[in-house]
N, C-alpha and C positions, 0 to 999 in steps of 0.2 A: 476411452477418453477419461480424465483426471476431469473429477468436479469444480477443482478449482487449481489457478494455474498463479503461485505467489510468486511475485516479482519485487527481488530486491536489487534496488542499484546502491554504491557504492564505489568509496575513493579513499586510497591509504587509513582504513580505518578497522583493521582486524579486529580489535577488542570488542566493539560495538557489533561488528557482524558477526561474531560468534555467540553473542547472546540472542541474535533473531535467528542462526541457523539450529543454536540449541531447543529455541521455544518451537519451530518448525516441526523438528525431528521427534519432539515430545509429544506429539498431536495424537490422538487414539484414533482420527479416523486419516494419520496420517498417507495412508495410499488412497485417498483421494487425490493428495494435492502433486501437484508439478509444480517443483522448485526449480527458479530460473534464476540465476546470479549476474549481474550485467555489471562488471569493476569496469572501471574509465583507466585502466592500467598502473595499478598502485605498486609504490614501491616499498611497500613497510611489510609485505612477508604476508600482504592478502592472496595472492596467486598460490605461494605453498599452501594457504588456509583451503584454498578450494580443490587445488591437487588431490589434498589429503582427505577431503570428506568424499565422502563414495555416494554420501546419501543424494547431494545436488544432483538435479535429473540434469540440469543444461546450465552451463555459463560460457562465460567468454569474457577477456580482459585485454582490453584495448582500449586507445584512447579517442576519445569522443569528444564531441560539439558541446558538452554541458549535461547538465542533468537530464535533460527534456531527451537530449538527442539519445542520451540511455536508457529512461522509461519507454522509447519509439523502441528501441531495438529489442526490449525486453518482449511488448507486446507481439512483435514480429515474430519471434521464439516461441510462440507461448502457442500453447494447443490445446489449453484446459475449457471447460463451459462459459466460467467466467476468471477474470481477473482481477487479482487483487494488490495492489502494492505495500509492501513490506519493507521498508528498507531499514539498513546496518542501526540497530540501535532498540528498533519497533520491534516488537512483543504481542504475541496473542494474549488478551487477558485470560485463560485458562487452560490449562491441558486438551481439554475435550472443545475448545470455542469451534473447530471447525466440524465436529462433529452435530453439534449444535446448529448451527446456521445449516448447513445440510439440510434438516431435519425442518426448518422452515422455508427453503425455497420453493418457490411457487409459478418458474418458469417466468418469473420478471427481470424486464431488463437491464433493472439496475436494482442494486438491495443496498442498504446503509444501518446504522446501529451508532451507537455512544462508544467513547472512546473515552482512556483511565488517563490523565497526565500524571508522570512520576520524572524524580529526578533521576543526574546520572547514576546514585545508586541505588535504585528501583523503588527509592519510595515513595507512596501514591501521593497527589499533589490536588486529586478531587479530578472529577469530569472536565473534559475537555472541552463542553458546551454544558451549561447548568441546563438548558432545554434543548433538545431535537425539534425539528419541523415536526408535526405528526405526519404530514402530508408533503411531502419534499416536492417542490416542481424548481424549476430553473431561475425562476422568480426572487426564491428564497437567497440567491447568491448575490443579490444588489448588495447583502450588510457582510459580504465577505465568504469566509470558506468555512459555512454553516453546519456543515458536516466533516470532519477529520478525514483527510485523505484517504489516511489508512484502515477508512472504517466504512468506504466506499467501494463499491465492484461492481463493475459494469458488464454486460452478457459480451463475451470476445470478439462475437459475429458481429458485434453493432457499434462497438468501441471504435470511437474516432481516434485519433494521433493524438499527440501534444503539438501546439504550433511550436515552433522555435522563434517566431517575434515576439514571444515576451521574456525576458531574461528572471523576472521574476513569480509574476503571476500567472504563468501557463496552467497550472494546477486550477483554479476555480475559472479560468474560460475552458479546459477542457472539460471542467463536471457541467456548464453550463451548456456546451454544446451535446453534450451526452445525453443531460436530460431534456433539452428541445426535442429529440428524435421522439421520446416515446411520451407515455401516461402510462407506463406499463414499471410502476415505482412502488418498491416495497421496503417498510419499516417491518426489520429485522426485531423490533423492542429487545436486541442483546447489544453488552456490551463486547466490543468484538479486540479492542486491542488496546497493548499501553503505549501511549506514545513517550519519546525523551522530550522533557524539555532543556531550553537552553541553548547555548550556541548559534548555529548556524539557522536552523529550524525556528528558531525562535525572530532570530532577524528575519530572514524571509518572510517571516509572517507580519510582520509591522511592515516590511518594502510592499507587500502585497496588497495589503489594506489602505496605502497611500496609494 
């Protein structure tokens, strides 16, 4: 079994997916991971992008119910220890990060770490959060999505769904129902990815917090 099982979804958006399949491929403790591609069926030449990379352990491109209903389908796929979402744009912040995290798992049920924000072209824009929870419980998400998605991974055995009634903030009710389950929560103290900001990502996140 693959220690970690990255899940990117995507939609007409090759350029940006090839920067998260290049930082993927990059990875030193790259056969750890199970790369899972989940396209809502794009028509700008993301299907040949996947055709051609040999390295994607599993995708599929078809079209779906929204983002959520492709994060579901990803985790459905996915057969790694834990998982982690990566999607078209998102970045590990260093060659070696998954080797690193690795090296601090502790059999909890869910890990978290700091996240780099950079623009669309790669330059760093500072922390995603100036402070981390030290202690992350479910609590912490009354003031919104206190930890970066992408800097979140949950054990796969215990991983709840995404609901599909919220059209925007499914993302922090599904970190809150994930951490209801346990007290079994570990700060990673790495910075674990670079997020884009901008665009679409960026509104979502103001829809979310309203």
């Amino acid at each position: 079994m693959n220690k970690i099982s990255v899940i990117t979804v995507c939609y007409n958006d090759a350029e940006n997916l090839s920067k998260t399949l290049a930082s993927i491929n990059s990875q030193t403790a790259r056969q750890e991971v199970e790369h899972i591609v989940v396209d809502g069926g794009s028509k700008d030449g993301t299907k040949a992008l996947l055709e051609n990379n040999k390295q994607i352990n599993k995708w599929i491109s078809e079209a779906d119910k929204g983002l959520y209903d492709a994060m579901n389908k990803g985790i459905a796929m996915s057969t790694g220890e834990y998982i982690w979402f990566m999607n078209a744009g998102d970045v590990f912040y260093s060659g070696n990060t998954v080797e690193l995290l690795i090296k601090e798992l502790n059999q909890s049920d869910i890990v978290y770490g700091a996240a780099v924000l950079v623009d669309e072209k790669g330059r760093d824009q500072g922390l995603y959060h100036k402070t981390l929870p030290e202690k992350l419980t479910w609590k912490n998400f009354i003031k919104g999505m206190v930890v970066c998605h992408q800097a979140l991974l949950v054990k796969r055995d215990n991983a709840e769904l995404y609901s599909l009634d919220y059209k925007i903030a499914s993302d922090i009710d599904w970190a809150i129902r994930n951490c209801k389950k346990t007290n079994k929560i570990q700060n990673s103290k790495l910075v674990l990815c670079k997020f884009q900001t901008g665009g679409l990502s960026k509104k979502r996140q103001r829809l979310a917090l309203q």
